[in-house]
Structure formats: C-alpha cells, structure tokens
Residue frames relative to the residue before (quaternion, step in Angstrom):
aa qw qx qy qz dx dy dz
X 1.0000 0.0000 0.0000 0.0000 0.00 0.00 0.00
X 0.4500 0.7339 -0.2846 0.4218 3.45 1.39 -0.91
X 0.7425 0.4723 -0.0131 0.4749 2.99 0.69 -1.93
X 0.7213 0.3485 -0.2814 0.5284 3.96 0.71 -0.57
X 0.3989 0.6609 -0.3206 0.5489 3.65 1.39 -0.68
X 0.7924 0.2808 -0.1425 0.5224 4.22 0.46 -1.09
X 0.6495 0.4975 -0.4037 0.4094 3.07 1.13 -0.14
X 0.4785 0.7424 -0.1327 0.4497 3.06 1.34 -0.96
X 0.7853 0.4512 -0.1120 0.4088 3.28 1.06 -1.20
X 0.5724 0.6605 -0.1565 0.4600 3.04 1.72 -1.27
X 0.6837 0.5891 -0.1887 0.3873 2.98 1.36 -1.43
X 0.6716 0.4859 -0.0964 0.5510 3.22 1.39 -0.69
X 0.5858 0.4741 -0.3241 0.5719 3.48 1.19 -0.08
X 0.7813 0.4390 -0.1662 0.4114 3.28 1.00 -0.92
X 0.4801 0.6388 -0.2211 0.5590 2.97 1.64 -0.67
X 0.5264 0.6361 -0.1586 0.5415 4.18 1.11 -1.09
X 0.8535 0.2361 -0.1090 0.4516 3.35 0.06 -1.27
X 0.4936 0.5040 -0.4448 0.5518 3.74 1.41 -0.69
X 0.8048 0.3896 -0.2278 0.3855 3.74 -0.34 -1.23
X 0.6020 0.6165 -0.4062 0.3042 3.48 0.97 0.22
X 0.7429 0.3459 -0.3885 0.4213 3.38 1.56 0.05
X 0.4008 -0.6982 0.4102 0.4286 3.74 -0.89 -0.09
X 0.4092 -0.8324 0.3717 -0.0382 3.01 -0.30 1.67
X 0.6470 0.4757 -0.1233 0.5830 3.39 1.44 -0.51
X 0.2448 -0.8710 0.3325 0.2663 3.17 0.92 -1.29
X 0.6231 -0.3283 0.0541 0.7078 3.76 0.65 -0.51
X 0.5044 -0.4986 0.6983 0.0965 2.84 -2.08 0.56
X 0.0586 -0.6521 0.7336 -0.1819 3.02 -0.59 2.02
X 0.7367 0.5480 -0.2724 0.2877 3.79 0.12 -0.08
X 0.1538 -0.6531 0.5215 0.5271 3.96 -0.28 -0.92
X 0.3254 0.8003 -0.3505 0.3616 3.54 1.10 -0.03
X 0.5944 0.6857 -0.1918 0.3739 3.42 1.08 -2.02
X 0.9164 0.1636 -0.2450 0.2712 3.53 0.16 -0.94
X 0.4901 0.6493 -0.3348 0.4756 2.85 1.53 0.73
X 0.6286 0.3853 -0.3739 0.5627 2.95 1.00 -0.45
X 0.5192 0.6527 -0.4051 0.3746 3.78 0.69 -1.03
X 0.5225 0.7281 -0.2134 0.3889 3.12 1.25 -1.59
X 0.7494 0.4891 -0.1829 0.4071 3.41 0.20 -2.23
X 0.7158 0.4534 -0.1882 0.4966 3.28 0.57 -1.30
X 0.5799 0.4790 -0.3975 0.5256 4.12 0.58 -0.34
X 0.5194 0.6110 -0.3181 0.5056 4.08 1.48 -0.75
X 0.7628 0.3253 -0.1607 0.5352 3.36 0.26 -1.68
X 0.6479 0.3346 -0.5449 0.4139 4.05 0.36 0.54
X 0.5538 0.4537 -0.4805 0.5066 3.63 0.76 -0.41
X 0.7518 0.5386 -0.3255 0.1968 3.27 0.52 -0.54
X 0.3684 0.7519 -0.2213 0.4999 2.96 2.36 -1.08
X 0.7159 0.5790 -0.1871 0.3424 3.05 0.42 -2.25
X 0.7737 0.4487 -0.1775 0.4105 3.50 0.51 -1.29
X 0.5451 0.5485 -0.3419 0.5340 3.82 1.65 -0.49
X 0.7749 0.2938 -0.2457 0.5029 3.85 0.66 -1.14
X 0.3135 0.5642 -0.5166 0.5626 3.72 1.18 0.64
X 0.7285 0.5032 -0.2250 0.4066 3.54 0.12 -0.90
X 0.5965 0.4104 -0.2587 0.6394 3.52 0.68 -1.04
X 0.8891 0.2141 -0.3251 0.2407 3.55 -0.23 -1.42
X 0.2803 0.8440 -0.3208 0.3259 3.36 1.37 0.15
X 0.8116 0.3351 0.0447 0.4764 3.01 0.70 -2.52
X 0.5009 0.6183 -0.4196 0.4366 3.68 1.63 -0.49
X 0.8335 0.3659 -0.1774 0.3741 3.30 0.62 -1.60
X 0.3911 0.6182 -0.4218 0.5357 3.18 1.75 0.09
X 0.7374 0.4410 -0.2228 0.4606 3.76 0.05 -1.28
X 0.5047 0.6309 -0.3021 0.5059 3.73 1.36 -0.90
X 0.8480 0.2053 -0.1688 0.4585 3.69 0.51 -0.85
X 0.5657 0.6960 -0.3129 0.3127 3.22 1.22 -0.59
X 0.6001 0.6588 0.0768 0.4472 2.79 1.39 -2.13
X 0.6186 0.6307 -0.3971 0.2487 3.35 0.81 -1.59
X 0.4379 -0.6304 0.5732 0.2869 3.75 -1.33 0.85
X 0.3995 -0.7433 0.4431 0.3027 4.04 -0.25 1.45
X 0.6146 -0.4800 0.3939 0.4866 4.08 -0.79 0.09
X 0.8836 0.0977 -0.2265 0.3980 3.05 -1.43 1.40
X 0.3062 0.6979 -0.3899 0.5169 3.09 1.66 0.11
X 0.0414 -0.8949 0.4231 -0.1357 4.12 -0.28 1.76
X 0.7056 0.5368 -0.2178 0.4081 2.88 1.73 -1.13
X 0.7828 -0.4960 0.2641 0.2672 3.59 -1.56 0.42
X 0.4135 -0.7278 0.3102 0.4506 3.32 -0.24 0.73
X 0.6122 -0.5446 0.4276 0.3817 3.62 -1.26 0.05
X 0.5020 -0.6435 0.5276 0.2357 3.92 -0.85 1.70
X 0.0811 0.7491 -0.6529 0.0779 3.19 -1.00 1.17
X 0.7427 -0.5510 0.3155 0.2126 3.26 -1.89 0.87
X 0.2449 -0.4997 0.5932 0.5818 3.24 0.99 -2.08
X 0.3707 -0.6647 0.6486 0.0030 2.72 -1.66 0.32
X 0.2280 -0.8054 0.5455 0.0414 4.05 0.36 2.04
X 0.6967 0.4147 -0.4004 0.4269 3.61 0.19 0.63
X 0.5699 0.4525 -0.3857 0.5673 3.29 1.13 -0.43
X 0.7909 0.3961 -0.2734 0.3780 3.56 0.67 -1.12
X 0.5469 0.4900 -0.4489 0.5093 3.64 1.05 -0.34
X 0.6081 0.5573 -0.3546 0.4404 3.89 1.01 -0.09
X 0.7211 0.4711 -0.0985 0.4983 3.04 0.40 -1.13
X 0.7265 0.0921 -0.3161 0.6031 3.63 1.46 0.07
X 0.3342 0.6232 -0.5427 0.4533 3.84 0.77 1.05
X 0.8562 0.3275 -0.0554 0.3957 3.32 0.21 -1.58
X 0.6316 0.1998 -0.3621 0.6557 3.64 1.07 0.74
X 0.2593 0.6821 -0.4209 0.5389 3.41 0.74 1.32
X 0.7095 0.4181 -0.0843 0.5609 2.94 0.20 -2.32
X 0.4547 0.6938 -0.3880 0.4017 3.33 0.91 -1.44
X 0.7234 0.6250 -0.0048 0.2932 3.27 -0.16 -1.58
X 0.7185 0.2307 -0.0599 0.6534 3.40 -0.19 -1.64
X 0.4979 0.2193 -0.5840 0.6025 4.55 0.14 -0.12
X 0.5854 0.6289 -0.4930 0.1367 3.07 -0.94 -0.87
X 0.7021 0.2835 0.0475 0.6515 3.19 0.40 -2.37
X 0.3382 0.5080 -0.5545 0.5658 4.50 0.85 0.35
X 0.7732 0.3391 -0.3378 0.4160 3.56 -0.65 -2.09
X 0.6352 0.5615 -0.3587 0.3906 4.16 0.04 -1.25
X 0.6246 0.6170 -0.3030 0.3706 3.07 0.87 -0.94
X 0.6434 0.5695 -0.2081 0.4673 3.01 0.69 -1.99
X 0.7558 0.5476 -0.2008 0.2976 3.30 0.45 -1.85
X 0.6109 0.4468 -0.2554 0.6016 3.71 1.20 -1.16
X 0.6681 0.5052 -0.4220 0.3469 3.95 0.21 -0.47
X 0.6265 0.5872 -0.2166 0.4646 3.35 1.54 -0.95
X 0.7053 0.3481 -0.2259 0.5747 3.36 0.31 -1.55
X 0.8639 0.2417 -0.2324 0.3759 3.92 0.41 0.62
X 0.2150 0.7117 -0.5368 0.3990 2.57 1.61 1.24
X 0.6355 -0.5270 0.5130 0.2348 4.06 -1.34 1.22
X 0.1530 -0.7327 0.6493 0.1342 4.19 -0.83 0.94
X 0.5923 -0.6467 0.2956 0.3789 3.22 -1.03 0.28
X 0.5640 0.1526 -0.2064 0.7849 3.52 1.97 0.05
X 0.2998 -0.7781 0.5129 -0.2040 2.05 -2.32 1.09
X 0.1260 0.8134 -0.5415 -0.1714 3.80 -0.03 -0.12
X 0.4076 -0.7137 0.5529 0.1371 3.25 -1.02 1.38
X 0.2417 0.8519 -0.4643 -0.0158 3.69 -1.18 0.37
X 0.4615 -0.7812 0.4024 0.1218 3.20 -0.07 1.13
X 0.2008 -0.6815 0.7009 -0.0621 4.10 0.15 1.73
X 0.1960 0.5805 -0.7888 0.0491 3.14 -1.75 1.12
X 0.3623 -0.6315 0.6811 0.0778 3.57 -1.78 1.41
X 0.3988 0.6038 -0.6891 0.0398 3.26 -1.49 0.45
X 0.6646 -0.3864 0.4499 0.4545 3.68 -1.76 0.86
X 0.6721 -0.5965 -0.4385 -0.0165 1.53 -0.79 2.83
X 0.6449 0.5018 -0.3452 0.4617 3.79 0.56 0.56
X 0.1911 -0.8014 0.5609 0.0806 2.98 -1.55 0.57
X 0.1365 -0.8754 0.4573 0.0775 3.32 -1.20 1.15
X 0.2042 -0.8473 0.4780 0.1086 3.64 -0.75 0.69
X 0.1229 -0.7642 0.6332 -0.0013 3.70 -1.10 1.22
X 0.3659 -0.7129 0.5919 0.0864 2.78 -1.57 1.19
X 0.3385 -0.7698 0.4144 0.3481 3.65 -0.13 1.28
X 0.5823 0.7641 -0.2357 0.1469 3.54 1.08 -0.85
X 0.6055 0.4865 0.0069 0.6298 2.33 1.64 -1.96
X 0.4845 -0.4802 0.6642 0.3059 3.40 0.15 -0.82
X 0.7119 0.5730 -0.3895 0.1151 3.60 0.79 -1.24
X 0.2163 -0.7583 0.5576 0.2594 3.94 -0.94 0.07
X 0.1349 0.8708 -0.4699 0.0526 3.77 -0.77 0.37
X 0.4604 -0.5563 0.5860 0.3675 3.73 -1.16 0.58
X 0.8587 0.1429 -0.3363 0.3594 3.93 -0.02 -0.48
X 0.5880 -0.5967 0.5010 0.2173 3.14 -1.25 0.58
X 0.0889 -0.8909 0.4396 -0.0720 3.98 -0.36 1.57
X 0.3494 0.8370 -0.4150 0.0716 3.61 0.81 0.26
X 0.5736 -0.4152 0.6145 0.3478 4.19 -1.49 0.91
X 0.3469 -0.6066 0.7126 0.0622 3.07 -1.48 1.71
X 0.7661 0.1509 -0.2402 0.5768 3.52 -1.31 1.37
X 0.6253 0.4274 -0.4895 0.4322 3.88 0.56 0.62
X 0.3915 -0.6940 0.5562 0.2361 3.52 -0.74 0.82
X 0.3192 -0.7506 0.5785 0.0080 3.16 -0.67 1.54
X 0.0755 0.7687 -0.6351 -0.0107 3.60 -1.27 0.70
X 0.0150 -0.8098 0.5833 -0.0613 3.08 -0.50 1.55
X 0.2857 -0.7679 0.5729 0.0217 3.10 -1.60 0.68
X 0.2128 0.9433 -0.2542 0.0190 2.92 -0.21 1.16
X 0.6032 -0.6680 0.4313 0.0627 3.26 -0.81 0.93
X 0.0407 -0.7611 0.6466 0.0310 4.07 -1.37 0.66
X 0.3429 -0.8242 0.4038 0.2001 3.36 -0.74 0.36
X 0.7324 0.1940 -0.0747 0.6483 3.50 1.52 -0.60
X 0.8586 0.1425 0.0543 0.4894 3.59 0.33 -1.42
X 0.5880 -0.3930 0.5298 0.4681 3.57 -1.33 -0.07
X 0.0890 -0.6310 0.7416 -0.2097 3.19 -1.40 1.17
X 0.1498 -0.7716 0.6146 -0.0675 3.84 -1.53 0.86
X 0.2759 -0.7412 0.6092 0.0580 3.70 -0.87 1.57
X 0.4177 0.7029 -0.5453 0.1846 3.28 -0.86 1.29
X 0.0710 -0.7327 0.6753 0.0463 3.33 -0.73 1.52
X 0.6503 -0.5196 0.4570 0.3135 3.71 -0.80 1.44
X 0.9562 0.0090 -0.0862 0.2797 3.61 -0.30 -1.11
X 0.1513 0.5497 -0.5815 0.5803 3.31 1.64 1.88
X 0.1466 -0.6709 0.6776 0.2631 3.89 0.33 -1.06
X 0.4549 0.5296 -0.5620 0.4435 4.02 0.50 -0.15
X 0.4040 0.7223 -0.5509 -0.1074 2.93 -1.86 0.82
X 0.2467 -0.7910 0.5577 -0.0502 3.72 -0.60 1.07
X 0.3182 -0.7781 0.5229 0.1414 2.93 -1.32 1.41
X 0.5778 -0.6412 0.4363 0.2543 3.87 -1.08 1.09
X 0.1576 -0.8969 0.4132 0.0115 3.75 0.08 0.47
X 0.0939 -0.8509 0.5036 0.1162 4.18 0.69 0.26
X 0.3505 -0.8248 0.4364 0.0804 2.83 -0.99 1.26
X 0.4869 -0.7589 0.3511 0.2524 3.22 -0.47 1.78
X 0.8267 -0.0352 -0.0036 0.5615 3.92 -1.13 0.72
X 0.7428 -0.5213 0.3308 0.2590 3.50 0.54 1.06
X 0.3827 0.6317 -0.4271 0.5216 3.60 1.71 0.37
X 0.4671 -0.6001 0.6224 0.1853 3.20 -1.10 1.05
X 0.0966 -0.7977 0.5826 0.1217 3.89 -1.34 0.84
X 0.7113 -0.4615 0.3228 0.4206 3.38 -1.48 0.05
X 0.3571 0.7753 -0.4067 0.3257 3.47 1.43 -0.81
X 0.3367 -0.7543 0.5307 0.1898 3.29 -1.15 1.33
X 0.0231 0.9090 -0.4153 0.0268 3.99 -0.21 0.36
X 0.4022 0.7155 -0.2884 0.4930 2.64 1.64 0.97
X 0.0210 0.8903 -0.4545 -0.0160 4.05 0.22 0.83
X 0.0975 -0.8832 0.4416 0.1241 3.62 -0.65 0.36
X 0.0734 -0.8548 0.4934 -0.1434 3.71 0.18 1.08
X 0.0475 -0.6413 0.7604 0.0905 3.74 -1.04 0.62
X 0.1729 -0.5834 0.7403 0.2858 3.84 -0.87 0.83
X 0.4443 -0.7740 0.4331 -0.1261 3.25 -1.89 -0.38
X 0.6874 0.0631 0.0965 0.7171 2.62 1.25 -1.37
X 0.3773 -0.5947 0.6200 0.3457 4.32 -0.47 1.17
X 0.3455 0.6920 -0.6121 0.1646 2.92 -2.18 1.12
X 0.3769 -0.7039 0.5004 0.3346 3.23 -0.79 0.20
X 0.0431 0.8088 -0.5830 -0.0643 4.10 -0.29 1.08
X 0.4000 -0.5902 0.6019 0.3597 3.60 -1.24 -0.43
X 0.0876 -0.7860 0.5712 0.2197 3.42 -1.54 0.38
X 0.4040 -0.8394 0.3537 0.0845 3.00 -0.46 1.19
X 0.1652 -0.7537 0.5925 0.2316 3.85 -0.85 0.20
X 0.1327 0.8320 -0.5383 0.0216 3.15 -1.06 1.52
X 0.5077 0.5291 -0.5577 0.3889 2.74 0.39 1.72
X 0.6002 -0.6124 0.4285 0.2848 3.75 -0.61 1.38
X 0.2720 0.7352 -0.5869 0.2025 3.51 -0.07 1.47
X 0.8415 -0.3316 -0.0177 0.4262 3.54 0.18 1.59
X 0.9275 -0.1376 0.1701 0.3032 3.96 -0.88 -0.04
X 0.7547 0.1952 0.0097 0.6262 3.14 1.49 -0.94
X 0.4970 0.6680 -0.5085 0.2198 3.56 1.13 0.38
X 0.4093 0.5768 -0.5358 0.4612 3.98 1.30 0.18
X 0.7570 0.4986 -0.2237 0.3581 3.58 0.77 -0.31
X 0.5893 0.5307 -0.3653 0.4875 3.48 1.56 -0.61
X 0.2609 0.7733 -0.5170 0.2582 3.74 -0.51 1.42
X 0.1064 -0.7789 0.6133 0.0771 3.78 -0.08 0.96
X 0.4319 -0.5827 0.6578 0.2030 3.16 -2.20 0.17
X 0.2668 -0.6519 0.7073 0.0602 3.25 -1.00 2.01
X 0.2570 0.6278 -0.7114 -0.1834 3.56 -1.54 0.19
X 0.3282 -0.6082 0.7034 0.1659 3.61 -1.44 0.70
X 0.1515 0.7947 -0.5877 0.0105 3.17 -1.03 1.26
X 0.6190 -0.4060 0.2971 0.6031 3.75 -0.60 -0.58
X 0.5925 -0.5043 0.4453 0.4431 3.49 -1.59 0.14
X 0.5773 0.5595 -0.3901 0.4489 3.92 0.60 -0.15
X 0.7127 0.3120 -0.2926 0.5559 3.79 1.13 -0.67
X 0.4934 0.5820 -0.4278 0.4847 3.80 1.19 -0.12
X 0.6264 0.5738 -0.2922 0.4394 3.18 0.51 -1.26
X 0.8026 0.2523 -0.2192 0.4941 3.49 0.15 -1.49
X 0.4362 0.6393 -0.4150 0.4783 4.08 1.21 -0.06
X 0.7892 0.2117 -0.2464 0.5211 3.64 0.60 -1.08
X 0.4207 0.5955 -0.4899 0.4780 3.93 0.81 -0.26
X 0.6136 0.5175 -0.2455 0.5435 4.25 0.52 -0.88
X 0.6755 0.4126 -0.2412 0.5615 3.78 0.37 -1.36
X 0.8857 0.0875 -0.2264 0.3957 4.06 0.60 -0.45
X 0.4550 0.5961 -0.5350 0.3891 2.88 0.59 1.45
X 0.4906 0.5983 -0.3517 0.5270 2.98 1.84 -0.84
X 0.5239 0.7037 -0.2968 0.3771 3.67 0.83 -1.11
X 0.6611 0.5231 -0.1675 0.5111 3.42 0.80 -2.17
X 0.7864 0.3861 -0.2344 0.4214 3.44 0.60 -1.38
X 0.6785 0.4162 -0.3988 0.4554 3.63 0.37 -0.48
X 0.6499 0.5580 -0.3334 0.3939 3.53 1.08 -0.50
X 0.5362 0.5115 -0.3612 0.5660 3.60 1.58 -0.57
X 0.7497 0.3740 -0.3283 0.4363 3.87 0.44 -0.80
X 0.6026 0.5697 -0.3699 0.4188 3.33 0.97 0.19
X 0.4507 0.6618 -0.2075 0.5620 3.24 1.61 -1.28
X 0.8554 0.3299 -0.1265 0.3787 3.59 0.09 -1.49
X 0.5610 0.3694 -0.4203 0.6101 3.89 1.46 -0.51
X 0.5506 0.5606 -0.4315 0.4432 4.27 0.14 -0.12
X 0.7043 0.5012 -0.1994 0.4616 4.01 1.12 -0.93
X 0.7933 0.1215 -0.2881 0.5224 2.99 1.04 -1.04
X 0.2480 0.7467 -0.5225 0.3287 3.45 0.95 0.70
X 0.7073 0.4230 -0.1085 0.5560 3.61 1.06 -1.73
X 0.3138 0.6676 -0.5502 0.3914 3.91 1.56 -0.03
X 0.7714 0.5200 -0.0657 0.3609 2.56 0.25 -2.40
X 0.7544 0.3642 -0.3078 0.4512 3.71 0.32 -0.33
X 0.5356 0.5559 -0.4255 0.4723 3.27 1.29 -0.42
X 0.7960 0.2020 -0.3351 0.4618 3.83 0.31 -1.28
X 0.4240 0.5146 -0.6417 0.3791 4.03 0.65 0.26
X 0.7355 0.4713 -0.3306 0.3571 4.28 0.71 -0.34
X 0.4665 0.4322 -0.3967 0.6620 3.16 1.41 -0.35
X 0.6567 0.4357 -0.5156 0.3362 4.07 -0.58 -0.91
C-alpha cells in the first residue's frame, strides 16, 4: 500500500508540472480543445506508467541491494505469475483506454457539419496551391470563413508532403498517387477555423532541398471579407482570361495574313 500510495503521488507531481505548460499554444480551431484535451490525458497517463517503473526500480534497488562484502550468487529463481499476469494486465488497460479515448476523440473532431466549404490542397517541391471547386478559383494563398467547416482534399504531385497549420492542431500527410492509380489513402481533412487571423501552413514532412521553405499564408476572415477576397480572385480570373482570349486572336490574325501574303 506504501508502495501504490508513492506511486500515486509521483503521478500527481508529475502530472502538475507536465500540464503546466501550453504546449500547443493557441487555439485557432473548434477542434483544439479536444485535441489539447487528448494529449493533457496521455501525460497523466504517461506520468502514472513511469511512476510505476520508477517506484518499483528504486524499490527493488534497495530492497534487493547485495549487503557489503556480500560476493556470492544470487539465489535461482522461478518467476513469479502474479507479478507477471500484473505487470501485463495493467499496461493493457493502459492501452485499450487509451486507443478507446483517441478513438472517441478522432470520431468527433470528424464528425460532417451541415455546411461546408470544399477545397482542394495540392503539395509539390516547394509550394502550395489551393482551388475552390465552386468558384472555379485557383490561388497561392490559402482564404477560408472563420466558423465554416472546411473540407479539404488533398492531393501531391511527386513526393510525400504534410498539412499542418500549428493552431488548427489537424494534421495529415499528402500522399501522390503512383502511375495515376487512385489509392486507399484517406485524403480527406476536416477543420472548423474559428478564430480570424493571419496563420502559416507549414510542411512537415522532409520533401527535398527546399522543404524549410514550402509555407503558405492561411487568413480566416469573416464571410463579408471572403466574399469581397474571392469576388478580386475572379475578376483577376475574367481578366487574365480576356488577355489570353485576345493574344490567341490576334495570334490567328497574324497567321491568317502570313497565308494570304
């Protein structure tokens, strides 16, 4: 009792000082405090496993201890089927909560809203680009309606590649799809930002020379600055498409009287 009593205690000292910093940092997401959550679980939970070990070591350390001048071999033993049916019970239980709570936790924070904004995330060495199926629109920065539940899909073109904006806490690695065959790979991400700002999204996964560099600009704003954000993005669209339209015409001018000359 002694012995579970100190463990107990440890667990709770240790458990104090781990959860005292903010490890995550802000909460840009509704996602955030759940997950923040999970992870505040799995140190108490940590805490209370290396309580155990350091407990019984420093127990067995003194208990055990060969007395001075003391040379001879220890004494041949069997084992001992209660310690070991323990000692594989209780990091078990350990276990199955554990990979239960995660459970619980992933089923939630990816549970479908009843709206949505769809957007289509593609990675390649070293930039990233994002399309709006609605719009049609295409773009280097990344625009999305704070409090709209965002579903993005996403996509690589050559190499592994990794979606992660720090204070969403979601992240999912990009996966390319060998000889144009479709895989089992899920690639499908659900996120509600929250909170308006300007974040960064980061690649963290080691995809070649320039991946410290591959980093886009997230802002969450209202639906009135989105609105007047994606109005801008298709006009540019309208216009580059008219100057494209109009260098193609007088392209076929020119080829037309080079056939007559």
């Amino acid at each position: 009792m002694k012995l579970i009593g100190l463990m107990l205690v440890l667990t709770v000292v240790q458990s104090v000082i781990m959860l005292i910093p903010d490890w995550n940092g802000m909460q840009g997401s509704a996602e955030a405090d759940e997950i923040d959550l999970l992870l505040d679980v799995m140190i108490v939970l940590s805490s209370f496993v290396f309580a155990i070990v350091v407990v019984m070591l420093g127990y067995c350390i003194y208990k055990y201890r060969a007395k001075p001048g003391d040379e001879s071999d220890g004494k041949p033993i069997h084992g001992n089927t209660r310690l070991e049916i323990a000692w594989t019970l209780i990091p078990t239980v350990i276990v199955l909560f554990a990979a239960a709570y995660s459970w619980v936790i992933l089923d939630d924070i990816e549970a479908e809203a009843s709206e949505q904004m769809e957007v289509n995330v593609t990675a390649q060495q070293f930039k990233w680009t994002f399309e709006y199926p609605e719009t049609g629109v295409v773009s280097d920065e990344f625009h999305v309606v704070a409090g709209t539940q965002l579903e993005l899909h996403l996509s690589a073109l050559e190499v592994l590649h990794s979606f992660w904006v720090p204070e969403w806490r979601i992240k999912r690695d990009l996966v390319p799809i060998a000889d144009g065959n479709p895989t089992d790979v899920d690639n499908v991400v659900r996120v509600t930002p929250d909170v308006e700002g300007e974040y960064a999204l980061i690649c963290t996964e080691y995809c070649g020379w320039g991946h410290a560099t591959m980093r886009a600009s997230v802002t969450v704003e209202s639906q009135e600055e989105f609105d007047a954000w994606m109005a801008e993005q298709e006009a540019m669209m309208q216009e580059t498409s008219g100057e494209a339209a109009a260098e193609e015409s007088a392209s076929g001018t020119e080829d037309e009287s080079a056939v007559e000359g």
